[in-house]
C-alpha positions in Angstrom: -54.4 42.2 -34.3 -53.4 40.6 -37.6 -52.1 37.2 -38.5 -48.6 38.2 -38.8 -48.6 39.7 -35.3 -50.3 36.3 -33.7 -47.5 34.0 -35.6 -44.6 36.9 -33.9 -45.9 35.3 -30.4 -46.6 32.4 -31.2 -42.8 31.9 -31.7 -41.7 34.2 -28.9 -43.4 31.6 -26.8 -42.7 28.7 -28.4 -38.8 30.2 -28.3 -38.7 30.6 -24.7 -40.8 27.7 -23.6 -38.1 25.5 -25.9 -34.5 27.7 -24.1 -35.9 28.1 -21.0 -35.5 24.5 -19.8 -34.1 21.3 -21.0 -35.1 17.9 -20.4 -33.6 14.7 -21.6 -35.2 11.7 -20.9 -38.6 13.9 -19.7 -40.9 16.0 -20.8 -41.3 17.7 -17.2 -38.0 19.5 -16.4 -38.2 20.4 -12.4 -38.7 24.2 -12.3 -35.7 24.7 -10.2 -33.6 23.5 -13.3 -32.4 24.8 -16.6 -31.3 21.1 -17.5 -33.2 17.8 -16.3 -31.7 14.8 -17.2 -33.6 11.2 -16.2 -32.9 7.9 -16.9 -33.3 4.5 -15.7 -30.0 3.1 -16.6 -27.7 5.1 -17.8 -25.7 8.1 -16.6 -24.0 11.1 -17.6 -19.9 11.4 -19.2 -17.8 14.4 -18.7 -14.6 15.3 -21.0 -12.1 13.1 -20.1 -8.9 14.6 -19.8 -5.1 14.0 -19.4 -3.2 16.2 -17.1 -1.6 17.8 -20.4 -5.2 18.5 -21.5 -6.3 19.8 -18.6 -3.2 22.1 -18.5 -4.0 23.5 -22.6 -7.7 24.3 -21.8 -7.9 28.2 -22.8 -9.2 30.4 -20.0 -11.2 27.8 -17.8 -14.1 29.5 -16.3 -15.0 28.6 -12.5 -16.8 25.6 -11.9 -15.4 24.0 -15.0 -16.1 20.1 -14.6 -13.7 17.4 -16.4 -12.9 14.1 -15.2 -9.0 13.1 -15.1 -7.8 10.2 -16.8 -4.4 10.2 -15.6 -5.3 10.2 -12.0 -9.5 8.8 -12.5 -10.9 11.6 -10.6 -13.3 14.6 -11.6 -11.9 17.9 -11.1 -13.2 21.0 -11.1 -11.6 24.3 -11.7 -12.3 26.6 -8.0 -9.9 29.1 -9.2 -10.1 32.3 -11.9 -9.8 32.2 -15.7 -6.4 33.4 -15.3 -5.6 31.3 -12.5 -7.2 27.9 -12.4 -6.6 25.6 -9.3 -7.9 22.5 -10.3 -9.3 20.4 -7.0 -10.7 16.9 -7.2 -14.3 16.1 -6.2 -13.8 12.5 -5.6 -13.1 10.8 -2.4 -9.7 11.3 -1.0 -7.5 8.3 -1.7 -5.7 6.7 1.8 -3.9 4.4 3.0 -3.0 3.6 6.8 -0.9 1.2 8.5 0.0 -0.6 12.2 2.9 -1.8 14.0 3.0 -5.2 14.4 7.1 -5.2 15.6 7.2 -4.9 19.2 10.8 -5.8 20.2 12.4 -3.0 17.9 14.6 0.1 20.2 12.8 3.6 19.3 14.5 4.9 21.9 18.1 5.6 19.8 21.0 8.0 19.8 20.2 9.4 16.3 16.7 9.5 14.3 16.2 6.1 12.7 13.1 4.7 10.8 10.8 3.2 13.0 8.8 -0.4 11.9 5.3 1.6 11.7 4.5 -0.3 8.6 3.8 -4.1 9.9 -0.1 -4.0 8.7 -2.2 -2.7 6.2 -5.3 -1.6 7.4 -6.3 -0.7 3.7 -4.6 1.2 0.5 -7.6 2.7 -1.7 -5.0 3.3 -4.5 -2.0 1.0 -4.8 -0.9 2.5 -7.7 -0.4 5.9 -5.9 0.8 4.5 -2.4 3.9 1.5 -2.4 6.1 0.6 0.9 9.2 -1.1 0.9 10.6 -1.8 4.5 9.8 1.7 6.4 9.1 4.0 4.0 6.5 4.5 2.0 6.2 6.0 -1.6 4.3 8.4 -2.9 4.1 8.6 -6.7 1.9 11.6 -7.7 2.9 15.1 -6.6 0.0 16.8 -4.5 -0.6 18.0 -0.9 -1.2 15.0 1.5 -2.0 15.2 5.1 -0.3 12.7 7.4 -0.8 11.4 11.2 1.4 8.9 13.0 0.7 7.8 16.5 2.8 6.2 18.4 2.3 4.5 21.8 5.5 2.8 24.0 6.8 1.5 27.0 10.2 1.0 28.5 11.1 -2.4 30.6 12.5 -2.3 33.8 16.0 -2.2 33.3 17.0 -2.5 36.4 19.2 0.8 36.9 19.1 4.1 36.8 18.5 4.4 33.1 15.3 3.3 32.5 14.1 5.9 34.6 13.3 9.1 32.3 12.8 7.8 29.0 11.8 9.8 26.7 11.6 9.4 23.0 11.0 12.2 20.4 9.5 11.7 16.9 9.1 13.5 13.6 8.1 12.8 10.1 11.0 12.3 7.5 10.4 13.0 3.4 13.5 11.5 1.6 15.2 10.4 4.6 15.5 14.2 6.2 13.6 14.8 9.3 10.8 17.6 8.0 8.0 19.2 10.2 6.6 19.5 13.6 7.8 17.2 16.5 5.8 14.9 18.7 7.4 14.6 21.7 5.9 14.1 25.6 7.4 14.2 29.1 9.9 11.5 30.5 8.8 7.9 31.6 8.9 8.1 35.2 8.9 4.0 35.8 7.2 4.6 39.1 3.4 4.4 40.2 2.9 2.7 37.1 4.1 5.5 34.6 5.6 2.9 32.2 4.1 3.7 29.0 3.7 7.1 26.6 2.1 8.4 23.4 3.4 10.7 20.6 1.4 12.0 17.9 1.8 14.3 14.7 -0.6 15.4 12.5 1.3 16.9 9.4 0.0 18.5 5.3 2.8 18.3 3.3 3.5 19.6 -0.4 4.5 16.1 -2.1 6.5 15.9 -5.2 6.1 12.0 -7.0 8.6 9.6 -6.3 9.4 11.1 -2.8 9.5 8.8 0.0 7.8 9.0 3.7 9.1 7.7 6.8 8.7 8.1 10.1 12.0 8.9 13.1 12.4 8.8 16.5 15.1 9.3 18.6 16.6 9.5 22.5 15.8 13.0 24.5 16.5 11.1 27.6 18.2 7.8 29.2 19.3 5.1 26.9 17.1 2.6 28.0 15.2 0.7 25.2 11.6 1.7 24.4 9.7 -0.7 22.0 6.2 -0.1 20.6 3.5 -0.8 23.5 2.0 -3.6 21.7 0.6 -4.2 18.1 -1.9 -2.7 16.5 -1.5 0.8 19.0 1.4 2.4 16.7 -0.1 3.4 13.2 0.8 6.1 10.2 -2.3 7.3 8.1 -1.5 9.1 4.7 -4.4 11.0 2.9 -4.0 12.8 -0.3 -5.9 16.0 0.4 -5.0 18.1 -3.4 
């Protein structure tokens, strides 16, 4: 074998030891890896990437990683090349609150905004999540999933109508009643049937600068339901896309 043949592998393995595996930061890439990257106090930056960017990148193949500067979240693209769906790989941002009103009537002729938002339990994004009064608003368009609970009682009115209670709820966007209803059987007021619970668990298509609320109304007598007690009523909003 002549010198010229021992330099040809020479670089053939010198080529494929050099592509076969990186390492930054180590001279031991793990096996399993094609790129090791180690170090003690520093870490690794993505593209970021306005929505507008995002939107002009050519073709994005699957599993494409960029990190959003307009909503400071890594996304990744789980769709096609011809049809990217860019989903987020950071937590979901929430925000969750409790009745502390418990001398409000839920039990009313015609849906009207209840007083769910009394307490915040927590807001992971301020910027994305604001209340005034009853309603909360949402300004970034995505899908968000949504759950109110509602517990109550009705007093002992002392006739006939606080017998039968019962109140109906649904989730409202922009003030129109939207979605599933939570809705139980009458309040008996006997044998210690005073009290009931309502629940809705709800994924909505949200477009910013829409507002949430949440409406209840009478489906039986008239007499006046208020919230059981604080802290047992709450709304929790999760932006889930």
């Amino acid at each position: 074998m002549n010198k010229i043949t021992y330099c040809l592998i020479a670089l053939l393995c010198l080529h494929s030891n050099c592509f076969s595996q990186v390492g930054i930061g180590t001279t031991s890439p793990d096996e399993s890896s094609i790129l090791d990257i180690e170090s003690a106090n520093k870490g690794v930056l993505v593209p970021r990437l306005s929505n507008n960017q995002i939107s002009t990148i050519s073709n994005p193949a699957s599993g494409l990683l960029v990190f959003n500067s307009d909503l400071n979240e890594f996304q990744f693209n789980c769709g096609s090349k011809l049809l990217p769906d860019w989903s987020k790989i950071s937590h979901n941002m929430s925000v969750k609150y409790s009745n502390t009103n418990t001398s409000t009537n839920i039990n009313t002729s015609t849906f009207a905004n209840v007083p769910i938002f009394g307490s915040q339990d927590w807001n992971d994004d301020s910027t994305l999540y604001n209340r005034s009064g009853n309603v909360i608003t949402i300004n970034a368009t995505g899908r968000y999933r949504i759950t109110a609970n509602i517990s109550y009682g009705v007093e002992n009115a002392g006739n006939n109508s606080h017998t039968r209670v019962a109140v109906e709820m649904q989730l409202a966007i922009n003030d129109i009643p939207t979605g599933t209803f939570g809705s139980t059987g009458y309040i008996r007021r006997t044998g210690g049937h005073n009290e009931a619970s309502l629940h809705i668990t709800e994924v909505f298509n949200i477009t910013a600068g829409q507002n949430i609320s949440l409406k209840t109304r009478r489906e039986g007598n008239s007499a006046a339901a208020t919230f059981r007690s604080a802290g047992t009523s709450n709304i929790y909003i999760e932006r889930i896309k």
